[in-house]
PQR file of N, CA, C, O and H, with PARSE charges and radii, in Angstrom:
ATOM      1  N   UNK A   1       0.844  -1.169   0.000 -0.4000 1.5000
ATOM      2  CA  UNK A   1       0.000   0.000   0.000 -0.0000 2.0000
ATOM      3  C   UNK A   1       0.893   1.237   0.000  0.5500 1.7000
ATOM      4  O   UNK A   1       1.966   1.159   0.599 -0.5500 1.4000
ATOM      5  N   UNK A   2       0.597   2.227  -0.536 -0.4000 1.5000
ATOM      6  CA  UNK A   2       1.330   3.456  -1.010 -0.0000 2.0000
ATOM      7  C   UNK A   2       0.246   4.840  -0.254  0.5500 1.7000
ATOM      8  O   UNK A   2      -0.972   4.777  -0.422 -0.5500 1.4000
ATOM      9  H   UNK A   2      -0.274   2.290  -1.023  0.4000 1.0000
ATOM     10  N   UNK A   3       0.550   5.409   0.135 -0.4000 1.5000
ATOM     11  CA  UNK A   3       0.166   6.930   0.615 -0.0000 2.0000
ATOM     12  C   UNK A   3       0.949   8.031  -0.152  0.5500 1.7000
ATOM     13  O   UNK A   3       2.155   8.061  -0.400 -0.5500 1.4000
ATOM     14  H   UNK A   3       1.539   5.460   0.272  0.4000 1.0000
ATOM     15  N   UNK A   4      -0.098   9.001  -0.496 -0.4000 1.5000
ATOM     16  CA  UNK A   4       0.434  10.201  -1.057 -0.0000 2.0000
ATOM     17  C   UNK A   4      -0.683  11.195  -0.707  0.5500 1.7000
ATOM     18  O   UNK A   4      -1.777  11.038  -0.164 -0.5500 1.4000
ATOM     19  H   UNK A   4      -1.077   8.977  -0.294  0.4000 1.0000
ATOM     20  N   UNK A   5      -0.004  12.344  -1.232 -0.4000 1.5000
ATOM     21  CA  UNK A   5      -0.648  13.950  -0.612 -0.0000 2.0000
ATOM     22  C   UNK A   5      -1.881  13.686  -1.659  0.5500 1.7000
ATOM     23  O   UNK A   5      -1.851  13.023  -2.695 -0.5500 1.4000
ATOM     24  H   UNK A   5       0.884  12.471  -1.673  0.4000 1.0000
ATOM     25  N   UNK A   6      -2.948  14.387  -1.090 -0.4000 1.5000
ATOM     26  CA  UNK A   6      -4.029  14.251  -1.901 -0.0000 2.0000
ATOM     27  C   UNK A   6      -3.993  16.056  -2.496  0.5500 1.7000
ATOM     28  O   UNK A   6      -3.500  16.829  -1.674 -0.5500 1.4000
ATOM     29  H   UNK A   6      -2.973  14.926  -0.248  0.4000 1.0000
ATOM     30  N   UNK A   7      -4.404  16.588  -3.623 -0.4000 1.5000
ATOM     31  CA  UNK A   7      -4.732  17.204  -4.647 -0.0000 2.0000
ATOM     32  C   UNK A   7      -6.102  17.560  -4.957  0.5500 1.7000
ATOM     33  O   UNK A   7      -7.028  16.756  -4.856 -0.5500 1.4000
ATOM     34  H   UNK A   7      -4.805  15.960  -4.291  0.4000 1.0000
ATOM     35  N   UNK A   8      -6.259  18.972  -5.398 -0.4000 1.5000
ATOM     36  CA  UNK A   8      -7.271  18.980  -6.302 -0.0000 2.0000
ATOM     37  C   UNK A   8      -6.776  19.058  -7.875  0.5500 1.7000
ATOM     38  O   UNK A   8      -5.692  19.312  -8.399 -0.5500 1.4000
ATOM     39  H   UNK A   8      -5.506  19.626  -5.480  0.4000 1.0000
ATOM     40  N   UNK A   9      -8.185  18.694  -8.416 -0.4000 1.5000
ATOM     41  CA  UNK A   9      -7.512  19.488  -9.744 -0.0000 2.0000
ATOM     42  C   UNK A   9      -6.816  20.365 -10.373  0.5500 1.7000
ATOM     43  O   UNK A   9      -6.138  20.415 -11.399 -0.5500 1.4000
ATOM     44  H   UNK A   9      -9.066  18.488  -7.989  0.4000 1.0000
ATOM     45  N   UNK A  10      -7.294  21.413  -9.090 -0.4000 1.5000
ATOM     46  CA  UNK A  10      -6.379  22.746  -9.565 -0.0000 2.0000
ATOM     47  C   UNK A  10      -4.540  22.869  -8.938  0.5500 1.7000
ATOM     48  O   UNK A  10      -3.666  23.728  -8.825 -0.5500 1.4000
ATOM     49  H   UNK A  10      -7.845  21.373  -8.256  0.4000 1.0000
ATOM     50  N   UNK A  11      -4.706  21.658  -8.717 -0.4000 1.5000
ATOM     51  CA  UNK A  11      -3.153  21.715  -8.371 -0.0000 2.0000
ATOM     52  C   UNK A  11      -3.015  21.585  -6.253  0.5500 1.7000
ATOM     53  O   UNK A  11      -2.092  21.033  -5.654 -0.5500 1.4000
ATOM     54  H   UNK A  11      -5.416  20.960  -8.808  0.4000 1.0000
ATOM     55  N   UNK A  12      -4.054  22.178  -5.701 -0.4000 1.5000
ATOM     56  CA  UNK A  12      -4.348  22.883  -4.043 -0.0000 2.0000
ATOM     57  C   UNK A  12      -4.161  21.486  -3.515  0.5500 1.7000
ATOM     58  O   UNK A  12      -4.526  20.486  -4.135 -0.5500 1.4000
ATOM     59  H   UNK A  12      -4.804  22.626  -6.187  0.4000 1.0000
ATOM     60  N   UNK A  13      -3.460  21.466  -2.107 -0.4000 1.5000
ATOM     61  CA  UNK A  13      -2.953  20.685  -1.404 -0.0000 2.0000
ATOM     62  C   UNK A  13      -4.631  20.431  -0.603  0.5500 1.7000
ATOM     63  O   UNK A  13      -5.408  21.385  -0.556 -0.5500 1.4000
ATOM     64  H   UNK A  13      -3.164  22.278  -1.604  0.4000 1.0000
ATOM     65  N   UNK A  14      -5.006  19.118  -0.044 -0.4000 1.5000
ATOM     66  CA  UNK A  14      -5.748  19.254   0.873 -0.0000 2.0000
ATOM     67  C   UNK A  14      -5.855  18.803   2.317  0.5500 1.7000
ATOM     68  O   UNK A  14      -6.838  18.545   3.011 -0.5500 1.4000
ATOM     69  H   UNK A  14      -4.375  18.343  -0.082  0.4000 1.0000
ATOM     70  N   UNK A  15      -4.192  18.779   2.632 -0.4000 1.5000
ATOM     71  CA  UNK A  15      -3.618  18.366   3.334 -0.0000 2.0000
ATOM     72  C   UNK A  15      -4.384  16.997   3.989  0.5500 1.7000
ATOM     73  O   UNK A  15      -4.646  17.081   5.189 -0.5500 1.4000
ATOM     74  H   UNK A  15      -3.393  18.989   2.069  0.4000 1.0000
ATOM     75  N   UNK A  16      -4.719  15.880   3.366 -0.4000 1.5000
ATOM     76  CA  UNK A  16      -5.170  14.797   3.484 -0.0000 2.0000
ATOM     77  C   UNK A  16      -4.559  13.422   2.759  0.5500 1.7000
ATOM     78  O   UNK A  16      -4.810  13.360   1.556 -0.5500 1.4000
ATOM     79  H   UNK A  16      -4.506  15.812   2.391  0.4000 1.0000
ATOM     80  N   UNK A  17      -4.015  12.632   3.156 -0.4000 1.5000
ATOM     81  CA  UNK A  17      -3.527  11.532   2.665 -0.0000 2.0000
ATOM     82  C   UNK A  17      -4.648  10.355   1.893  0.5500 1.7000
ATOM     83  O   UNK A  17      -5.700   9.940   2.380 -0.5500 1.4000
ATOM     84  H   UNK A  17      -3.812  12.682   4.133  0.4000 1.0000
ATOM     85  N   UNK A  18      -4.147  10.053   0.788 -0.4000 1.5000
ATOM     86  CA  UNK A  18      -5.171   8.987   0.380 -0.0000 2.0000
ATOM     87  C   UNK A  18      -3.934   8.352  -0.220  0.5500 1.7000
ATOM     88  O   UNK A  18      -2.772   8.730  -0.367 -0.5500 1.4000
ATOM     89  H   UNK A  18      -3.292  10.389   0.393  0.4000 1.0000
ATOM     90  N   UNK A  19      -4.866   6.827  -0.626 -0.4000 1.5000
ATOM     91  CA  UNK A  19      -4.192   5.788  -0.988 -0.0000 2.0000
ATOM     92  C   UNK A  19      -3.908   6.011  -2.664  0.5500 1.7000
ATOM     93  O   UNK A  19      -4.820   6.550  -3.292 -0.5500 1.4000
ATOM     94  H   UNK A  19      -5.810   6.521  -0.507  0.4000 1.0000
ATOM     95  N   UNK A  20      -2.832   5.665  -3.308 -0.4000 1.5000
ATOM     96  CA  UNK A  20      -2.587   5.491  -4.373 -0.0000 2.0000
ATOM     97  C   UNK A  20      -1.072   5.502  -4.803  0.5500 1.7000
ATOM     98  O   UNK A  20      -0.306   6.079  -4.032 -0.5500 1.4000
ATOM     99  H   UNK A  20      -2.092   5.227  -2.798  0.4000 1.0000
ATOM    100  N   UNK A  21      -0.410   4.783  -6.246 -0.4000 1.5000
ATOM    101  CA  UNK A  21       0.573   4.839  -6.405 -0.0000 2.0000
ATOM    102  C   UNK A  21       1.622   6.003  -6.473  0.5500 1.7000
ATOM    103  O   UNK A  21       1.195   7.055  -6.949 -0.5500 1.4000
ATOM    104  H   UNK A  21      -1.033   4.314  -6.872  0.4000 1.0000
ATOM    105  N   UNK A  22       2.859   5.974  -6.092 -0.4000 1.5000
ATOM    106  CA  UNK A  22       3.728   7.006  -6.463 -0.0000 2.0000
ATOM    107  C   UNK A  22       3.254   7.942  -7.752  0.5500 1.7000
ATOM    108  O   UNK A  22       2.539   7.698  -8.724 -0.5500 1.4000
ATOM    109  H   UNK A  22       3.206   5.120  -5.705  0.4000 1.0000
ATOM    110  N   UNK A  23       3.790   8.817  -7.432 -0.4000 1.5000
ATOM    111  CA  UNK A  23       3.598   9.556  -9.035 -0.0000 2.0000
ATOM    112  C   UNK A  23       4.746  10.166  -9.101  0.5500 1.7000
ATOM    113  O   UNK A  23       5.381  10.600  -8.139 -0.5500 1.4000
ATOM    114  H   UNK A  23       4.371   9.015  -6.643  0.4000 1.0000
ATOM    115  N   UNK A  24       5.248  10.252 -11.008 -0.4000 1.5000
ATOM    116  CA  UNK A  24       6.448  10.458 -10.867 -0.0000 2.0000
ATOM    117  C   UNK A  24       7.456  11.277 -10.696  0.5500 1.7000
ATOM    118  O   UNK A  24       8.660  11.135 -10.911 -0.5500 1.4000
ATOM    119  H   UNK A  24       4.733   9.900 -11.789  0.4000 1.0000
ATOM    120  N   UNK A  25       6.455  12.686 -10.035 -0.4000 1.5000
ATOM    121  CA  UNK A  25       6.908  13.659  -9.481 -0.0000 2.0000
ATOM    122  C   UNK A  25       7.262  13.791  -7.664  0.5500 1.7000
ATOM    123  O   UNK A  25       7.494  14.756  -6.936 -0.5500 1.4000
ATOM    124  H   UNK A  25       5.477  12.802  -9.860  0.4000 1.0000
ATOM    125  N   UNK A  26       7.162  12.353  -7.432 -0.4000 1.5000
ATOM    126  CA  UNK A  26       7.466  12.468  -5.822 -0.0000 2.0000
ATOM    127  C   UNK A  26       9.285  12.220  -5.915  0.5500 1.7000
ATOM    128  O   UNK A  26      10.094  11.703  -6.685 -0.5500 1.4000
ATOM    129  H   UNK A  26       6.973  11.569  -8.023  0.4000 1.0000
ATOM    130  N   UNK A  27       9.275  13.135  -4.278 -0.4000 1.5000
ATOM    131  CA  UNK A  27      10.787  13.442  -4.021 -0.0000 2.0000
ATOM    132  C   UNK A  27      10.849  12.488  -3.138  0.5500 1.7000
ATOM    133  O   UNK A  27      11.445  12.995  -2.187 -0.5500 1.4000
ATOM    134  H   UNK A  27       8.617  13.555  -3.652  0.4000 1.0000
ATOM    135  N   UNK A  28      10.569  11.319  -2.860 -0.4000 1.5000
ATOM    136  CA  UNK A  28      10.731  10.572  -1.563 -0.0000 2.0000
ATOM    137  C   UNK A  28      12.552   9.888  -1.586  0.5500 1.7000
ATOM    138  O   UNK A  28      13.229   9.730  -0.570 -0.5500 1.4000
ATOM    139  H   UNK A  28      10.085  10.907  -3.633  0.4000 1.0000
ATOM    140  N   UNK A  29      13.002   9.587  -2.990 -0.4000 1.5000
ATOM    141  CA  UNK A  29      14.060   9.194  -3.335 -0.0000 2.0000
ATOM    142  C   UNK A  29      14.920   9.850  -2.555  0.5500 1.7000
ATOM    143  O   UNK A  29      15.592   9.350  -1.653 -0.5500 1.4000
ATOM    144  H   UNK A  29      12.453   9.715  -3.815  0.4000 1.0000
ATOM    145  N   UNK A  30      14.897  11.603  -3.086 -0.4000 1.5000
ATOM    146  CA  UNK A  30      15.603  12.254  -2.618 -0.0000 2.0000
ATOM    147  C   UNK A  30      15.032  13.419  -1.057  0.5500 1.7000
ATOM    148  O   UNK A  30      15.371  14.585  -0.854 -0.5500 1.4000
ATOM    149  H   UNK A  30      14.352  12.009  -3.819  0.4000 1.0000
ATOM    150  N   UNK A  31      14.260  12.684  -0.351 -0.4000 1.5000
ATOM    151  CA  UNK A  31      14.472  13.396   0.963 -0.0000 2.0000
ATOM    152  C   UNK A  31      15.126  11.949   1.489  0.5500 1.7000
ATOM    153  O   UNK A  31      15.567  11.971   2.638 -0.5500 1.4000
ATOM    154  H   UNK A  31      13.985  11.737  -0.517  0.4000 1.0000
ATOM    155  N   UNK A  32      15.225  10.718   0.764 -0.4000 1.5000
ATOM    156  CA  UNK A  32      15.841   9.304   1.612 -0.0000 2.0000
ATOM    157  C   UNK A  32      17.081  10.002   1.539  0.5500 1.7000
ATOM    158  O   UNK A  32      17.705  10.171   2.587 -0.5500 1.4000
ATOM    159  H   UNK A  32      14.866  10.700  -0.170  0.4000 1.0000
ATOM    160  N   UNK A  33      17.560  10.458   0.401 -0.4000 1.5000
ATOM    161  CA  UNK A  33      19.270  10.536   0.789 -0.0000 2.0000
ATOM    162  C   UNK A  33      19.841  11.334   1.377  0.5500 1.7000
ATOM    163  O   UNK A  33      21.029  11.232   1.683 -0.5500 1.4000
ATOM    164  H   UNK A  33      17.054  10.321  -0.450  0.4000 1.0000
ATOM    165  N   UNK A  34      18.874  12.591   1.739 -0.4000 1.5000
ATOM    166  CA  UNK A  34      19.123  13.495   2.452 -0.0000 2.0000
ATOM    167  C   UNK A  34      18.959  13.337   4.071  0.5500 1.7000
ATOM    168  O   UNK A  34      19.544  13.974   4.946 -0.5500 1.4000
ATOM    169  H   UNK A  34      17.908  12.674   1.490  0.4000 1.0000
ATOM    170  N   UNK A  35      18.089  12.405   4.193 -0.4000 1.5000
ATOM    171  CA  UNK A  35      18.138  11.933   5.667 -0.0000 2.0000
ATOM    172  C   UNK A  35      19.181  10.760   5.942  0.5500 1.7000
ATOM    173  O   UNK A  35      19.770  10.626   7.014 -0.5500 1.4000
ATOM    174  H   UNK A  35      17.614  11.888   3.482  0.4000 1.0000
ATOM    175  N   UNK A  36      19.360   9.783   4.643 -0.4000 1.5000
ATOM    176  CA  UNK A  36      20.830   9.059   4.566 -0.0000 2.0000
ATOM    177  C   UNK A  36      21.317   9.168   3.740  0.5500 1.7000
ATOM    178  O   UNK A  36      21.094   8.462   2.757 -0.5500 1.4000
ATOM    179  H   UNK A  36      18.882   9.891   3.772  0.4000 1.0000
ATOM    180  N   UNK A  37      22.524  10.442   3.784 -0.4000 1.5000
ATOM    181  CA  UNK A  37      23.464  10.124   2.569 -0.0000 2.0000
ATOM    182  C   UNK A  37      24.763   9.339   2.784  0.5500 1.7000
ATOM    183  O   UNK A  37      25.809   9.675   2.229 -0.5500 1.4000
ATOM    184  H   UNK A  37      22.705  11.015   4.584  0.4000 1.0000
ATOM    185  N   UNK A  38      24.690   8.529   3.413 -0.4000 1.5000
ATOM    186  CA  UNK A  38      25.702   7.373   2.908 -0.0000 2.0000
ATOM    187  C   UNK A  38      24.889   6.384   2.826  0.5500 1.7000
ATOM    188  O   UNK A  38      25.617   5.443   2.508 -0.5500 1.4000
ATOM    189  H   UNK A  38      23.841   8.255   3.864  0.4000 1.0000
ATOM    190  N   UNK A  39      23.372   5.839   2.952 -0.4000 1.5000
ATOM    191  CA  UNK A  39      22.826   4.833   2.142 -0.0000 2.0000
ATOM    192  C   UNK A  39      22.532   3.625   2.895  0.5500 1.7000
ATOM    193  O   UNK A  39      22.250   2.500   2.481 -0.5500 1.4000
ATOM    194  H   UNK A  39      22.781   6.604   3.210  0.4000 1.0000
ATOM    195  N   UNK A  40      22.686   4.201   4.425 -0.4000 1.5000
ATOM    196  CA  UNK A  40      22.411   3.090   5.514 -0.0000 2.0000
ATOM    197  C   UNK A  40      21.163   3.871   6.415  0.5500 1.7000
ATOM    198  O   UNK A  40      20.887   5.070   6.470 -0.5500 1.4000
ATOM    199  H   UNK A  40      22.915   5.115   4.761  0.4000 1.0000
ATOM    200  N   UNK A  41      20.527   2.685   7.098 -0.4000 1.5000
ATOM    201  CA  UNK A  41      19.260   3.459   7.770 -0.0000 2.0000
ATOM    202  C   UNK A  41      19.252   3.109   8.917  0.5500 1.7000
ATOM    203  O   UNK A  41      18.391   3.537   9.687 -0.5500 1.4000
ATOM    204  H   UNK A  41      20.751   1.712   7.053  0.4000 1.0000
TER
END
């Protein structure tokens, strides 16, 4: 199961989580390496 920020159409945050896949504008990659940048957790 995957969580992401929920959206309106017009782009507006609704600060509510719903279920659905990544999309391929998420930074999760890069807040991981920024919380580990040498690649251990």
């Amino acid at each position: 199961m995957f969580l992401r920020a929920e959206r309106t159409a017009g782009g507006e945050r609704t600060f509510r989580m719903i279920e659905g896949e990544p999309l391929q504008t998420s930074y999760g990659i890069d807040l991981y390496k920024n919380v580990f940048p040498d690649g251990s957790d």
